[in-house]
KOLSEDO-52423 format. One line per field, with one value per residue (C-alpha): residue number from 0; chain; x, y, z. Coordinates in nm, 4 decimals. Each point is the difference from the previous one (the first is absolute). Layout:
k	c(NUM:...) $
c	c(A:...) $
x	c(X:...) $
y	c(Y:...) $
z	c(Z:...) $
***
This chain:
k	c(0:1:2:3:4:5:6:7:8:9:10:11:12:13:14:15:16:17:18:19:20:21:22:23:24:25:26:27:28:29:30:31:32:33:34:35:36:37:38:39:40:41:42:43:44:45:46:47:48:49:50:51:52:53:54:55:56:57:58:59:60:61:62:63:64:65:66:67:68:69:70:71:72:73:74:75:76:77:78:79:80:81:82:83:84:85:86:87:88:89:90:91:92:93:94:95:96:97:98:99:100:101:102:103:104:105:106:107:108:109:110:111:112:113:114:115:116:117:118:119:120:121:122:123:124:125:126:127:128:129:130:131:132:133:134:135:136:137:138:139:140:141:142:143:144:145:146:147:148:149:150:151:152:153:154:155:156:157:158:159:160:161:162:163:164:165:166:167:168:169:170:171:172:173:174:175:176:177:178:179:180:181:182:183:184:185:186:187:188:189:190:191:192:193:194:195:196:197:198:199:200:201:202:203:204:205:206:207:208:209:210:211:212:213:214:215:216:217:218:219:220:221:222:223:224:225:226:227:228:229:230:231:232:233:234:235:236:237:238:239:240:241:242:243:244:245:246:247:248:249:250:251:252:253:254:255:256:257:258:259:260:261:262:263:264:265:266:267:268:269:270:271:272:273:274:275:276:277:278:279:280:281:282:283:284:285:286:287:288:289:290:291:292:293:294:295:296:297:298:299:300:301:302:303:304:305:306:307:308:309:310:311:312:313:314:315:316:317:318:319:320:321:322:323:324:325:326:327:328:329:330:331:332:333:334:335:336:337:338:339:340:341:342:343:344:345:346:347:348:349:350:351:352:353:354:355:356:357:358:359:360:361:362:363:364:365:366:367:368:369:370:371:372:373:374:375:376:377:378:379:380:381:382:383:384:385:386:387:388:389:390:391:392:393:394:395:396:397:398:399:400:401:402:403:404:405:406:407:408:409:410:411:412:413:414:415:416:417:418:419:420:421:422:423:424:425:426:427:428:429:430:431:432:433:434:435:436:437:438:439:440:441:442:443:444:445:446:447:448:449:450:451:452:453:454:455:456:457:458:459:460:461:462:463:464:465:466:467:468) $
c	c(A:A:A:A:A:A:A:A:A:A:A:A:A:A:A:A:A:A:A:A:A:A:A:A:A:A:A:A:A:A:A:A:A:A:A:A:A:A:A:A:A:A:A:A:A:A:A:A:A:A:A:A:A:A:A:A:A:A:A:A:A:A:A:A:A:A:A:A:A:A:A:A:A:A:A:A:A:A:A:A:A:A:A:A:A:A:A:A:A:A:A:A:A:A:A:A:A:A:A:A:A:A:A:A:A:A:A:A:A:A:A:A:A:A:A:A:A:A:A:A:A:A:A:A:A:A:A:A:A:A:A:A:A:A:A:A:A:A:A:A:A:A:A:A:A:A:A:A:A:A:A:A:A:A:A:A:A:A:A:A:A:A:A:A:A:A:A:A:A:A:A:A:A:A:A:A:A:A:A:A:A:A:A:A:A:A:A:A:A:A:A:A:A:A:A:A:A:A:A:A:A:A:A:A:A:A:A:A:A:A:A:A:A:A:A:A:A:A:A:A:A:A:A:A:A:A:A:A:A:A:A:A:A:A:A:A:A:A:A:A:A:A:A:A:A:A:A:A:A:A:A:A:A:A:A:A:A:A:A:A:A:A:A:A:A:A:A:A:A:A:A:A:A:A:A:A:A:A:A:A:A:A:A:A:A:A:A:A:A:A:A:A:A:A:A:A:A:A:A:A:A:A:A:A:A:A:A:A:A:A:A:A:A:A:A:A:A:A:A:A:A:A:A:A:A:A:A:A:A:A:A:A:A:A:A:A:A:A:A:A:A:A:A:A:A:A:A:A:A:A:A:A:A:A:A:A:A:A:A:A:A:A:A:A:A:A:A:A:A:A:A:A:A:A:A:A:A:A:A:A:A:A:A:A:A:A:A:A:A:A:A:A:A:A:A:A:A:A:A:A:A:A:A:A:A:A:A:A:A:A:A:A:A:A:A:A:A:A:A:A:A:A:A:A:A:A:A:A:A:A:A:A:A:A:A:A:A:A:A:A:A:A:A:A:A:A:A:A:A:A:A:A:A:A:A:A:A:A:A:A:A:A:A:A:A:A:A:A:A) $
x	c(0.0000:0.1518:0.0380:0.0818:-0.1727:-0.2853:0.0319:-0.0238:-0.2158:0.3045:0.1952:-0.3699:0.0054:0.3049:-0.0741:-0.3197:0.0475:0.3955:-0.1284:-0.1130:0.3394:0.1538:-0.3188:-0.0771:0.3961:-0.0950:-0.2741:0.0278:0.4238:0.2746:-0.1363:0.2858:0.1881:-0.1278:-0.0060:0.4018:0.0554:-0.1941:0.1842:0.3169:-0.0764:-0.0112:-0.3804:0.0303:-0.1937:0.1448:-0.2140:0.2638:0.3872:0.2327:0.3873:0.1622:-0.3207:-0.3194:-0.2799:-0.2565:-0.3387:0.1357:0.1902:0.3372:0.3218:0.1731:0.3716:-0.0503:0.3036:-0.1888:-0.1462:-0.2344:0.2725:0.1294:-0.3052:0.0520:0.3427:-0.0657:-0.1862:-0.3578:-0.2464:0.2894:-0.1302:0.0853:-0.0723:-0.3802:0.0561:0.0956:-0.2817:-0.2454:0.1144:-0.0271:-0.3467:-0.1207:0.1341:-0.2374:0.2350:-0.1243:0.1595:-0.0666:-0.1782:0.1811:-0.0026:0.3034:0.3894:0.0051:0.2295:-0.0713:0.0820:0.3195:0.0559:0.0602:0.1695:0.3140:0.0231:0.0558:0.2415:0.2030:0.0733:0.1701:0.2712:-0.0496:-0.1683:-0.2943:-0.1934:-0.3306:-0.2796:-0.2805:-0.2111:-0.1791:-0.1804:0.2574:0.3254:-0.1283:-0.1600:0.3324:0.1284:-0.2199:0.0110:0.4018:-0.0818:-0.1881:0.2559:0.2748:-0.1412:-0.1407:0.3518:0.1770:-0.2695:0.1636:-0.1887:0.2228:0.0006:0.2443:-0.0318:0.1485:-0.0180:-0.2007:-0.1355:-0.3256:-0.1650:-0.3371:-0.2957:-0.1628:-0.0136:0.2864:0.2707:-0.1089:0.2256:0.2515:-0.1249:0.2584:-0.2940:-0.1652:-0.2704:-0.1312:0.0542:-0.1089:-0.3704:-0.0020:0.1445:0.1014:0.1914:0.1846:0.2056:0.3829:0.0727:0.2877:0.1846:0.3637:0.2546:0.0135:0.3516:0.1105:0.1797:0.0753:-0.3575:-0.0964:0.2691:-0.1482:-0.3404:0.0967:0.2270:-0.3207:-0.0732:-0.3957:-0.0410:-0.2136:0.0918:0.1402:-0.1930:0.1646:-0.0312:0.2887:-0.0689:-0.2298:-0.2778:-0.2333:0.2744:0.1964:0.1189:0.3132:0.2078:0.0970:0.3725:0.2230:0.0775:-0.3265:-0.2130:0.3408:0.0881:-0.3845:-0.0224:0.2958:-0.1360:-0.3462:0.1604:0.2121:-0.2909:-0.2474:-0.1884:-0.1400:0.0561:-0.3129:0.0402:-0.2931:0.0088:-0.3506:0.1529:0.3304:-0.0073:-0.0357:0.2203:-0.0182:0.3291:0.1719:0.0039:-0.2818:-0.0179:0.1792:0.2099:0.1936:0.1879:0.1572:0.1968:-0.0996:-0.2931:-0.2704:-0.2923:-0.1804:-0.3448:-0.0770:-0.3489:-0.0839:-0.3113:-0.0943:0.1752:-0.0583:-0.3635:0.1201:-0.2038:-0.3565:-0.0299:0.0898:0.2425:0.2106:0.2651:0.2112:0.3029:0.1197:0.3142:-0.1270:0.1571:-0.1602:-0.3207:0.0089:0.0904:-0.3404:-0.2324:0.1353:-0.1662:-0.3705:-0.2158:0.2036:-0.1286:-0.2950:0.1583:0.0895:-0.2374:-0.2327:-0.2836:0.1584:0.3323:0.1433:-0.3310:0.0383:-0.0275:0.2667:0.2661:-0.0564:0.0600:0.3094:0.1364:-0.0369:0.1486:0.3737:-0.0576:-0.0095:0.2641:0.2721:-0.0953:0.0065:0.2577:-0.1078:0.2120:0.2597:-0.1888:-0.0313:0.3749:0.0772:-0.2516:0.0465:0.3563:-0.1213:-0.2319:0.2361:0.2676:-0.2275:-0.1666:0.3549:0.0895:-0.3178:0.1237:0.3220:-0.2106:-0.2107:0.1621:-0.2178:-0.3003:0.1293:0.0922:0.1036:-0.0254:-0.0963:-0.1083:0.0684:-0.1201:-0.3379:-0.0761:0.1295:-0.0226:0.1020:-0.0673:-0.0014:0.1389:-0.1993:-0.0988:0.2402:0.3015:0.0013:0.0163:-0.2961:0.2429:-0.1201:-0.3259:-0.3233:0.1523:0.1946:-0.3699:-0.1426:0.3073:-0.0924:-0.3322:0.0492:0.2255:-0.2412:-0.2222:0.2637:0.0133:-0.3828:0.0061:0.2541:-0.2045:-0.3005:0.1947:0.1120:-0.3660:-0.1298:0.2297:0.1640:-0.2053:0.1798:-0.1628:0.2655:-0.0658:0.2127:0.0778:-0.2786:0.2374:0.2805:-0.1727:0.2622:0.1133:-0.1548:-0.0399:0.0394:-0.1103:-0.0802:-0.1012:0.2566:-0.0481:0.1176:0.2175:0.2802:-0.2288:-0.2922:0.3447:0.1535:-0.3545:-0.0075:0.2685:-0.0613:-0.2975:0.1687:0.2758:-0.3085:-0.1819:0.3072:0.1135:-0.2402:0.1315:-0.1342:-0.0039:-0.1875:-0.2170:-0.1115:-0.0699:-0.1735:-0.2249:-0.0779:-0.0660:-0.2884:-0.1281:-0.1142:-0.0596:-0.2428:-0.1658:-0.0854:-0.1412:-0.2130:-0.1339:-0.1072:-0.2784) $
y	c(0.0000:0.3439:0.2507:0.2705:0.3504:0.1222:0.3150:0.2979:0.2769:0.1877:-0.2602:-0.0482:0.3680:-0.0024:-0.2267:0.0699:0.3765:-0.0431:0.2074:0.2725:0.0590:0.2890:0.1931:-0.0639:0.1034:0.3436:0.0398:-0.0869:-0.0247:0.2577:0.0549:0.2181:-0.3019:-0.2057:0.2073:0.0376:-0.3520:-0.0168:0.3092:-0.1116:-0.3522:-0.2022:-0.0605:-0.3813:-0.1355:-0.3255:-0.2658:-0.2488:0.0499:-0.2696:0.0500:0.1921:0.0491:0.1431:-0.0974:0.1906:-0.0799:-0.1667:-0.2503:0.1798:-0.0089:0.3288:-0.0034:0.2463:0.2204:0.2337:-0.2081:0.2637:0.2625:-0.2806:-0.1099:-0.3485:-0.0635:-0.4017:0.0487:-0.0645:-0.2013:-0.1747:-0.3115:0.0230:0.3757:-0.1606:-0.2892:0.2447:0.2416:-0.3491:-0.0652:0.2917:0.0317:-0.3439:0.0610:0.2384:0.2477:0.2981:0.3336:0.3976:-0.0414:0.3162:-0.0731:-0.2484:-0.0201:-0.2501:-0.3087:-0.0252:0.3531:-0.0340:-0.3266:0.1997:0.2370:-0.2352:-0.1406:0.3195:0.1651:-0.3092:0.0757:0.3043:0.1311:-0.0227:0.3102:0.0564:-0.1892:0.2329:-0.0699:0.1480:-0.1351:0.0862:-0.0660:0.1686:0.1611:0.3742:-0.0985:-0.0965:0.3064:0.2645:-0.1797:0.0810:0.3515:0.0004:-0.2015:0.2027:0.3703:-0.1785:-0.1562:0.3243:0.2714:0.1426:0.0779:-0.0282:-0.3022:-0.0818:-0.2150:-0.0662:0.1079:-0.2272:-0.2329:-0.1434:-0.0308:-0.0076:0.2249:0.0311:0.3731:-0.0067:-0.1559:0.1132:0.3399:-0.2496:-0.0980:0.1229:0.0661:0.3517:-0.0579:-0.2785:0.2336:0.3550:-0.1073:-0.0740:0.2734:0.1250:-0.2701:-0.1448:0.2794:-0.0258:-0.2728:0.0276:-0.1952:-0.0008:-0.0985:-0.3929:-0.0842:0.3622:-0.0393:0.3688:0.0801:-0.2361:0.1229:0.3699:-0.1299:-0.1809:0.2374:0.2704:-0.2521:0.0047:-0.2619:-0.2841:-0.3057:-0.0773:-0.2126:-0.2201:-0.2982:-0.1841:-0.1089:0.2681:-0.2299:0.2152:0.2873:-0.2379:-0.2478:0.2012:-0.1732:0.2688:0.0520:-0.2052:0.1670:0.2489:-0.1699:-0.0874:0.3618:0.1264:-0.2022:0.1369:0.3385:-0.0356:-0.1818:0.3449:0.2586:-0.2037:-0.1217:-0.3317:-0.1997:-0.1764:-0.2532:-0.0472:-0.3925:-0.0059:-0.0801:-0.1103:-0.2248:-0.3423:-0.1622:0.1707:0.1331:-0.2953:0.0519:-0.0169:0.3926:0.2491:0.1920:-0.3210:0.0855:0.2488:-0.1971:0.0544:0.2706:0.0260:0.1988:0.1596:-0.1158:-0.2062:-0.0193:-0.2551:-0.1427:-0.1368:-0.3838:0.0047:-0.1702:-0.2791:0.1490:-0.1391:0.2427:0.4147:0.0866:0.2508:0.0494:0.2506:-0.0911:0.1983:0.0057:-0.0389:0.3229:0.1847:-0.1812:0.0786:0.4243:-0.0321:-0.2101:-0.2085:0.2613:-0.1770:0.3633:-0.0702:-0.3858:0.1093:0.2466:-0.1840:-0.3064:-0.1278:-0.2725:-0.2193:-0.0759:-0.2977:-0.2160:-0.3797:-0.0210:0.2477:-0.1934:-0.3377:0.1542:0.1879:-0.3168:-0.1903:0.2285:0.0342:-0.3796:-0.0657:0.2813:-0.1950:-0.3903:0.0619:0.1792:0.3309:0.2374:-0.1755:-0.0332:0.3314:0.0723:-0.2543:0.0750:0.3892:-0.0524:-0.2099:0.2925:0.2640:-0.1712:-0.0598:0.3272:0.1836:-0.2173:0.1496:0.3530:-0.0864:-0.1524:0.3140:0.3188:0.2485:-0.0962:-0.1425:0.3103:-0.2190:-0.3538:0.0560:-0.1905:-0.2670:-0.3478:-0.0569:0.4110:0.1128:0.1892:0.0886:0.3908:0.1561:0.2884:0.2954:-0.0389:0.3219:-0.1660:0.2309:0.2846:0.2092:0.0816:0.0395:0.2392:0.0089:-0.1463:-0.2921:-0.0828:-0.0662:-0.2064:-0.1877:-0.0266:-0.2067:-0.2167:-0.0839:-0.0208:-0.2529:-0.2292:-0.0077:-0.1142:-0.2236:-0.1344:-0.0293:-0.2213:-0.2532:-0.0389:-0.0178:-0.2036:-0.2091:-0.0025:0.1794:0.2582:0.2526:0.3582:0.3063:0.2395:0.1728:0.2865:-0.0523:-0.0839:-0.0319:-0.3577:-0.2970:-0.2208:-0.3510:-0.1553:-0.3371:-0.2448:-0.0750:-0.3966:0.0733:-0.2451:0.0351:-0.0789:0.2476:0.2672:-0.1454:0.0276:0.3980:0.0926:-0.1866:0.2017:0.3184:-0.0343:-0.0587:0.3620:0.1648:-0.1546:0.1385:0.3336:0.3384:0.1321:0.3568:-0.1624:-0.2122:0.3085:0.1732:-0.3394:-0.0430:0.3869:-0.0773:-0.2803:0.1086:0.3548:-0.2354:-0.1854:0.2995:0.2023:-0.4080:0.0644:0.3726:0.1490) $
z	c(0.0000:-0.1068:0.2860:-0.1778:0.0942:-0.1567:-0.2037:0.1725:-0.1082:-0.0707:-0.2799:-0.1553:-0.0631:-0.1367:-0.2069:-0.1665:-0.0235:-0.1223:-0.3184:0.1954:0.1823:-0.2038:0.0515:0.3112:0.1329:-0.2084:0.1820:0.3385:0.0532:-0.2368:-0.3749:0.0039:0.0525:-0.2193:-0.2844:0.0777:-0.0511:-0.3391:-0.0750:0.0640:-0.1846:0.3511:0.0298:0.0469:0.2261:0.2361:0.1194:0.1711:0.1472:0.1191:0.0438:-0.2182:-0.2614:-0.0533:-0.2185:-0.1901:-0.0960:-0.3369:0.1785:-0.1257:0.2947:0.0831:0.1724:0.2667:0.0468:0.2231:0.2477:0.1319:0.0773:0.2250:0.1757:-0.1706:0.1391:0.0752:-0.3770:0.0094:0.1637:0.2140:0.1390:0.3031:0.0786:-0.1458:0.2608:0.3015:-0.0438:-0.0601:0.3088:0.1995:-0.0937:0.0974:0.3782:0.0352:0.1633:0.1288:-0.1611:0.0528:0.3292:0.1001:0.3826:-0.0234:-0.0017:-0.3025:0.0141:-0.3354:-0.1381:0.2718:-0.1664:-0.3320:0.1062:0.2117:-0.3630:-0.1702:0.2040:0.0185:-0.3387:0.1050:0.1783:0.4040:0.1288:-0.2956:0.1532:0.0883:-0.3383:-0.0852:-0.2284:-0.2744:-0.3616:-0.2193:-0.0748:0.0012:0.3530:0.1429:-0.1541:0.1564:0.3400:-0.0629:-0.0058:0.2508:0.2300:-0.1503:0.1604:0.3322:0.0702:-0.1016:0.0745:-0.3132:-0.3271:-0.3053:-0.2065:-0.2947:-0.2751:-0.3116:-0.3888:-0.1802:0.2846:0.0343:0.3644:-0.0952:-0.0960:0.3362:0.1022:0.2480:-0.2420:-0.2655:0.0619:-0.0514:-0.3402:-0.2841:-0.2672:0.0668:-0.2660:0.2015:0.3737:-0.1090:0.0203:0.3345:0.1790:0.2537:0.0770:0.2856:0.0963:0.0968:-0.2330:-0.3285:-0.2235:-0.0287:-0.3011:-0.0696:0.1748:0.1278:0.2911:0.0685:-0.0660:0.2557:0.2486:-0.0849:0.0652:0.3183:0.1609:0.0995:0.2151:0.0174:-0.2716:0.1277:-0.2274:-0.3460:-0.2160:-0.2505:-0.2172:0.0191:-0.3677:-0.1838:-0.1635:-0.2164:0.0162:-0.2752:0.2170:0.1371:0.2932:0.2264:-0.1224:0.2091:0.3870:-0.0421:0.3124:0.1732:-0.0220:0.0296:0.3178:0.1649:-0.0384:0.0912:0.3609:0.0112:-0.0505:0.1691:-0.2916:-0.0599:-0.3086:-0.1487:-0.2900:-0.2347:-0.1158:-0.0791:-0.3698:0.0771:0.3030:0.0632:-0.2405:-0.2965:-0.0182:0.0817:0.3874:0.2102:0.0657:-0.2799:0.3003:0.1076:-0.3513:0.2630:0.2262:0.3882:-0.1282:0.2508:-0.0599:0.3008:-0.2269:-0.2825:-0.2133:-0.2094:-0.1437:-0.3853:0.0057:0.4258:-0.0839:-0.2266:-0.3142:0.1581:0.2895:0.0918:0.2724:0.0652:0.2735:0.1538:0.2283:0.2564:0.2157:0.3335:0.1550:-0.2494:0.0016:0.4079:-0.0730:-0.2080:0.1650:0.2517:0.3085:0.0093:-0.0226:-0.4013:-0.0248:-0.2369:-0.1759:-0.3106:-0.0569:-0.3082:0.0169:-0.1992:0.1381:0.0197:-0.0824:0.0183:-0.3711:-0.0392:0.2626:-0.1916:-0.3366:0.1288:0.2525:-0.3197:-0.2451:0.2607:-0.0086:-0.3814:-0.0047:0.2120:-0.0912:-0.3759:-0.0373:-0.1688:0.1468:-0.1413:-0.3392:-0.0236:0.0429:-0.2548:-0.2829:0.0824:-0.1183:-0.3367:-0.1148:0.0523:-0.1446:-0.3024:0.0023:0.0188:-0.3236:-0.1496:0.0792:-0.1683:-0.3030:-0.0195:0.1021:-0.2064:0.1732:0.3830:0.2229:0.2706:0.2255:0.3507:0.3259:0.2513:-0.0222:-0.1164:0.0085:-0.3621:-0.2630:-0.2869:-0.1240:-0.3325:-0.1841:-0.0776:-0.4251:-0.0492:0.1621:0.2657:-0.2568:0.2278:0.2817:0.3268:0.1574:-0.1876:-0.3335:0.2244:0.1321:-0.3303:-0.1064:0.3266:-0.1000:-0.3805:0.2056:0.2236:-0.3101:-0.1457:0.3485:-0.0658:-0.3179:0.1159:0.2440:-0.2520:-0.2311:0.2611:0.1008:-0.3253:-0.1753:0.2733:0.2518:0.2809:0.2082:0.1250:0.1243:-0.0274:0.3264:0.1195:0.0712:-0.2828:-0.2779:-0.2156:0.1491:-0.0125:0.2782:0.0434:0.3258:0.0113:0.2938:0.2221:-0.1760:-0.3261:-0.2196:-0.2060:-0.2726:-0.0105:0.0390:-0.2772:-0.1606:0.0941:-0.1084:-0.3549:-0.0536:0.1035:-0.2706:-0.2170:0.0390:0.0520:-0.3401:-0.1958:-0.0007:-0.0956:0.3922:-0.0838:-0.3294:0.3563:0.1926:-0.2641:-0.0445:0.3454:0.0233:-0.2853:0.0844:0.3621:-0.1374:-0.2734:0.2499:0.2103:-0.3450:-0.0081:0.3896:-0.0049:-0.1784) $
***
């Protein structure tokens, strides 16, 4: 006798009103959205995902090289992330009673901070990455009882109204002001800006990714956080790391900053591959000193909290994920394959230097950016922006003829558009990078880098004309 679960009301919906999907997302979700993807030539539409692949509603396989800007780190649908949350569920454990100190949310949290250093060990949990951030600004002033935050050119932290003074892309800020005041980006890798910066002495925190992800996947040249966390100690700063993208794994060590040998961070936020791909959650890590300057007195127990923190769902998903992390290897993985595609994609550069700008990245966090379709013949200021932007044109049209023609969904960076990331799960083989970087050679091959631009530039302009009246 089967016992297989009935249907819930849910799947059968799904299933009988699959035509009515793009409508229905335009009319109850983003049509903005959605009429971005059709723009841009991605308005496929999946139906299953196991491992490294997706499937659409045709039945044809797509290599996914951007694994859900790293929520997919274990690749998707892992069995036994499926298994652990299963699980969870059937033991009918209780979860946000909000009257309890939670084994099960304490459970979580051991396991996380004994991936780090000794000393972060206070978490706070949450459901994503620009949660974890604005509970580090929030930390970062109560600990301090400073106000000035610093971040870094070209970073992304989020687009939640606290960070998103951080955010390196005015046109997506300037409607939502006035915005977090006290906050401002430095130069990528300036030490003597920094030490400028630092040296008035009533700066809260620096915020920094380790490894920029959708700022063109730019490592933090070598001795910056050293160097960045000897100052902050000296002016009384704290230094925050932003892993949300780069964490756990993905560059080929389990956190990005252990690339600086004995770096500590006084907090560390991280979310995106934390849930295993099947569940949100979001941490932030404190050093306990700090942690006890901002809330340790208990008038300041409530004075950061969410709902939703560290839910029994959430802990299995997570306990899971560190699990599959260490037993199968994928730090490792990541440090071995991250060394095959940027071997291979330097080889393209080499292959294709009118096009290829440059290689950049750490393990499985790279990219690969473009020239402008001048050469660089605009210069810098206004001019130097439009050369950026039929580069970034180019990586899209890049990025279009992988999925089209190969079957590879990639993205470019969300705040350098000009490069083209490639971010697979944490599981990838030698093969599907072999595969990759086949298929790159391919479009790049082709040739005729502005005839591309210009194309692009008409077909979207085209479809547009095709959508409004």
């Amino acid at each position: 006798m089967s016992t297989q679960a009935p249907e819930s009301a849910l799947l059968r919906a799904l299933r009988e009103r699959w035509a009515e999907g793009p409508g229905l997302y335009r009319q109850h979700v983003n049509p903005g959205f959605a009429e971005l993807l059709d723009l841009a030539g991605f308005g496929r539409r999946y139906v299953r995902a196991e491992g490294l692949e997706l499937e659409d509603e045709r039945g044809e396989r797509y290599l996914d090289f951007t694994a859900g800007y790293g929520v997919h780190a274990l690749g998707h649908n892992h069995p036994a992330v499926r298994a652990a949350l299963h699980a969870m569920l059937d033991s009918g454990a209780p979860g946000f009673t909000q009257v309890e100190a939670s084994t099960l949310t304490a459970l979580g949290a051991e396991a996380l901070a004994a991936t780090l250093p000794a000393g972060l060990d206070k978490v706070f949990f949450c459901s994503s990455g620009s949660e974890a951030m604005e509970a580090a600004l929030k930390l970062a002033r109560a600990a301090t009882g400073r106000r000035r935050i610093l971040g870094i050119r070209r970073s992304f932290h989020g687009t939640t109204l606290g960070v998103l003074g951080l955010l390196d892309a005015p046109a997506r800020r300037e409607r939502f002001g006035p915005l977090l005041p006290g906050l401002e980006l430095l130069q990528f890798g300036d030490r003597s800006v920094l030490a400028r910066a630092l040296g008035k002495r009533d700066v809260a925190a620096l915020v920094v990714e380790p490894v920029q992800g959708e700022g063109g996947c730019r490592p933090q040249p070598e001795g910056y956080l050293a160097e960045a966390a000897r100052l902050c100690r000296e002016h009384g700063a704290l230094l925050i790391v932003d892993e949300v993208q780069c964490g756990l794994g993905r560059t080929g060590r389990m956190w990005a900053f252990e690339h600086e040998p004995g770096l500590v961070p006084d907090a560390l936020a991280t979310a995106k591959a934390l849930g295993g791909g099947l569940m949100p959650v979001g941490a932030l890590v404190v050093r306990s000193e700090v942690h006890a300057q901002a809330y340790g007195a208990m008038r300041h127990a409530l004075d950061h909290k969410t709902t939703f923190s560290g839910g029994p769902l959430a802990m299995a998903a997570l306990h899971e994920t560190l699990r599959v992390l260490r037993d199968e290897g994928l730090v490792e993985n990541a440090r071995a394959r991250g060394a095959e595609l940027s071997a291979r994609l330097a080889a393209l550069a080499a292959r294709h230097p009118s096009t290829v700008s440059e290689v950049r990245g750490r393990g499985l966090l790279q990219g690969i950016r473009f020239h402008d379709a001048t050469g660089g013949l605009l210069g810098r200021g206004l001019w130097g922006k439009l050369g950026d932007l039929t580069a970034g044109m180019f990586a899209q049209h890049v990025s279009l003829g992988l999925l089209a023609d190969h079957h590879i969904v990639t993205q470019v960076g969300a705040c350098d558009l000009p490069t083209l990331k490639l971010t697979p799960p944490l599981t990838v083989t030698a093969q599907a990078i072999e595969r990759v970087a086949d298929a790159l050679d391919e479009v790049l091959s082709r040739g005729g880098h502005a005839q591309a631009v210009v194309a692009l530039a008409g077909r979207l302009l085209g479809a547009r004309q095709d959508r409004d009246p």
